[in-house]
C-alpha positions, 0 to 999 in steps of 0.5 A: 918286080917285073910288071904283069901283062895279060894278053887276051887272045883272038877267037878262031881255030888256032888262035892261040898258037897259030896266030896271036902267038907271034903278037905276043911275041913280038910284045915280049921283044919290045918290052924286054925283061921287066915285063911277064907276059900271061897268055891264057888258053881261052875256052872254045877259041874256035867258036868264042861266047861272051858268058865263057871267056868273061868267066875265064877272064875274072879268073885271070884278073883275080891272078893280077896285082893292081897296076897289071895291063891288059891287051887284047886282041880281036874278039878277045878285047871286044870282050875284054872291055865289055867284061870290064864295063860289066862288072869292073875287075878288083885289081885296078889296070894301069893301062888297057890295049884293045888291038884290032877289036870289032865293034858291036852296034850301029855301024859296026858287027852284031852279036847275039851276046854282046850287047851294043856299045855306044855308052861303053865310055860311060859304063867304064872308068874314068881314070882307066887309061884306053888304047885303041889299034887298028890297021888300015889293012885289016879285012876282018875287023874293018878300019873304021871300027876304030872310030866307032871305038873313039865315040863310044869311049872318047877317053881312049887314045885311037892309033891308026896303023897305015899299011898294017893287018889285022895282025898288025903285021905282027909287030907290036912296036907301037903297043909297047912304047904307049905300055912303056909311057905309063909309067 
């Protein structure tokens, strides 16, 4: 049986198809056969809202057997992992990967729907395994919202990507080894 995988997109026109296709591409190469990649359209990628794309996201968990990972990049895993510390999903995920996700609070962006998350850490699950990636070339979400992360969640395991974009450059290398040691 071929292990699930949900990727969650990034927020911006286009998103979907234009950018975070390839990530998800360059994920199915890494992991090869004996994992199924769900990559659902997420509503109103152009103009994303927290209360939407949670709505969307507890239909996808629903969709998802116990051991599932999730990823998710960009706005997408900051809500993602807010989704989760919210209301946790009843499929238990063997791993979560945040990818270049902005950080909401002190030292990190705003947001008239996402509250700030410096007890994120304390509001999620212990046993859930976190990743954290973030280029040091990424000029959308900044480089040191990765430390942010790390203190809000000191659980998580932080990757700190030299020379690569918000995008990772588009290789998802680094992703789909840790994915590969859980099990």
């Amino acid at each position: 049986m071929k292990k699930q995988v949900l990727f969650v997109q990034g927020g911006g026109e286009g998103a979907h198809d234009e950018w975070d296709s390839k990530l998800v591409g360059s994920l199915e190469r890494e992991l090869g056969p004996d994992y199924e990649i769900r990559y659902p359209h997420m509503p109103n990628e152009g103009d994303p809202k927290y209360a939407l794309w949670k709505a969307a996201l507890k239909k996808e968990f629903a969709k998802l057997d116990d051991g599932a990972i999730l990823v998710a990049h960009s706005i997408g895993a900051t809500i993602l992992i807010n989704a989760l510390a919210e209301e946790p999903s009843d499929s238990v995920p063997s791993g979560i990967f945040l990818i270049a996700a902005p950080f909401v609070g002190k030292g990190g962006w705003s947001s008239e729907d996402i509250l700030p998350m410096s007890d994120l850490g304390s509001r999620l699950q212990k046993r859930w395994r976190i990743y954290l990636y973030h280029g040091s070339e990424d000029d959308t979400a900044p480089f040191g919202h990765v430390d942010l992360y790390e203190k809000a969640i000191p659980q998580a395991v932080g990757r700190r990507l030299a020379g690569r974009d918000h995008q990772l450059n588009e290789d998802m290398s680094e992703v789909a080894a840790d994915i590969r040691r859980l099990e």
